[in-house]
N, C-alpha and C positions, 0 to 999 in steps of 0.2 A: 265180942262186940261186933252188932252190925257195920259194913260199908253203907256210907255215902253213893248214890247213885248219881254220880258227879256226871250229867252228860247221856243219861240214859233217859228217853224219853219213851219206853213204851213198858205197861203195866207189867209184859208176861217177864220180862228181862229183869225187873226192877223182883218180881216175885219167885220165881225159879233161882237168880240170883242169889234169894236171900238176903238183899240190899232192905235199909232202913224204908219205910214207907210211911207216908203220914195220909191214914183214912180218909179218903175226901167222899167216899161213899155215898153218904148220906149227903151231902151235898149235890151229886149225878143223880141220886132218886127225886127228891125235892124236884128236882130240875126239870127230871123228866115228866113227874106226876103234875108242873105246873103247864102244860103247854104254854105253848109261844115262842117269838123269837128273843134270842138274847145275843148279845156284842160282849167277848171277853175280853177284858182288859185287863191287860197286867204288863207290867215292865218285861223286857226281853231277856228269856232266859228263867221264869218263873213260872214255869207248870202247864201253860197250855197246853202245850205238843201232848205233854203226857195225862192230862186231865182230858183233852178229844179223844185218845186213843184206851183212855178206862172207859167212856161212854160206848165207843166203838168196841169194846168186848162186851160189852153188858149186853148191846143190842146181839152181838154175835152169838148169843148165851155162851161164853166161855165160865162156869160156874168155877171151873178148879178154882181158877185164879182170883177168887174172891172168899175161899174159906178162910173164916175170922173176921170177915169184912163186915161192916155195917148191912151193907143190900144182900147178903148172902142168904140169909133165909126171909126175903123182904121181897124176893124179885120171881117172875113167873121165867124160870131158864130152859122151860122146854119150847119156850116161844121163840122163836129167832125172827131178826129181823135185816131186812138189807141194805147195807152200809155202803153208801157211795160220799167216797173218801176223793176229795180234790184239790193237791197243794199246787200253790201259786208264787213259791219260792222260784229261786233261780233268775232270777232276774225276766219271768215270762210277760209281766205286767209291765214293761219298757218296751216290750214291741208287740202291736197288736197278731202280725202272724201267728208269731209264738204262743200267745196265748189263745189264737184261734185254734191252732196245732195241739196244743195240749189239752184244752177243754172237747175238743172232737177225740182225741183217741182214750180220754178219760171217759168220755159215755161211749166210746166203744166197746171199749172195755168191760163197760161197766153193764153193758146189757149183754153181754157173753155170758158176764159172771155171774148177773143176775137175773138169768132166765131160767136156771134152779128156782128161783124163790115164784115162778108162775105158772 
């Protein structure tokens, strides 16, 4: 019998693991084939973290980690696309420096990493 992925919010850990997973696949396609913007909502502790971070592989074309998955032969994975990821945890949103601080080394970052993709 599988584990519970009690605590684990990122797809590759939940699937190399071998932890229980419950296909939300088809719902990340839907999503993306709909453009626009959307607000998640769900109670704390209920799949976000890891339902952003299955989008953020798909865009990444990580294919291993979706054999058996719904989008796995649904999705173009030779296309990659680039993910600029920005949490706002830690308390950065109570003080504006801090979150000037970390929104500036996040796009700095993030155009380091992401001048492969130009």
């Amino acid at each position: 019998m599988k584990n519970l992925p009690i605590g684990i919010q990122t797809l590759s850990k939940i699937i190399e693991g071998d932890f229980v997973y419950v296909d939300k696949t088809e719902i990340a396609y839907n999503l993306i084939q709909k453009a626009g913007y959307y607000f998640l909502s769900r109670p704390r502790r209920f799949g976000k973290s890891l339902f952003l971070d299955t989008l953020k592989d798909i865009f990444e074309g990580k294919k291993e980690l979706f054999k058996g998955l719904y989008i796995y032969d649904k999705w173009d994975w030779e296309v990659k696309y680039p993910v600029l990821k920005i949490s706002l945890g830690s308390g950065v949103l109570k003080n504006i420096e801090k979150l000037n601080k970390r929104l500036n080394s996040t796009l700095e970052d993030a155009a380091c990493s992401l001048s492969a993709f130009f």
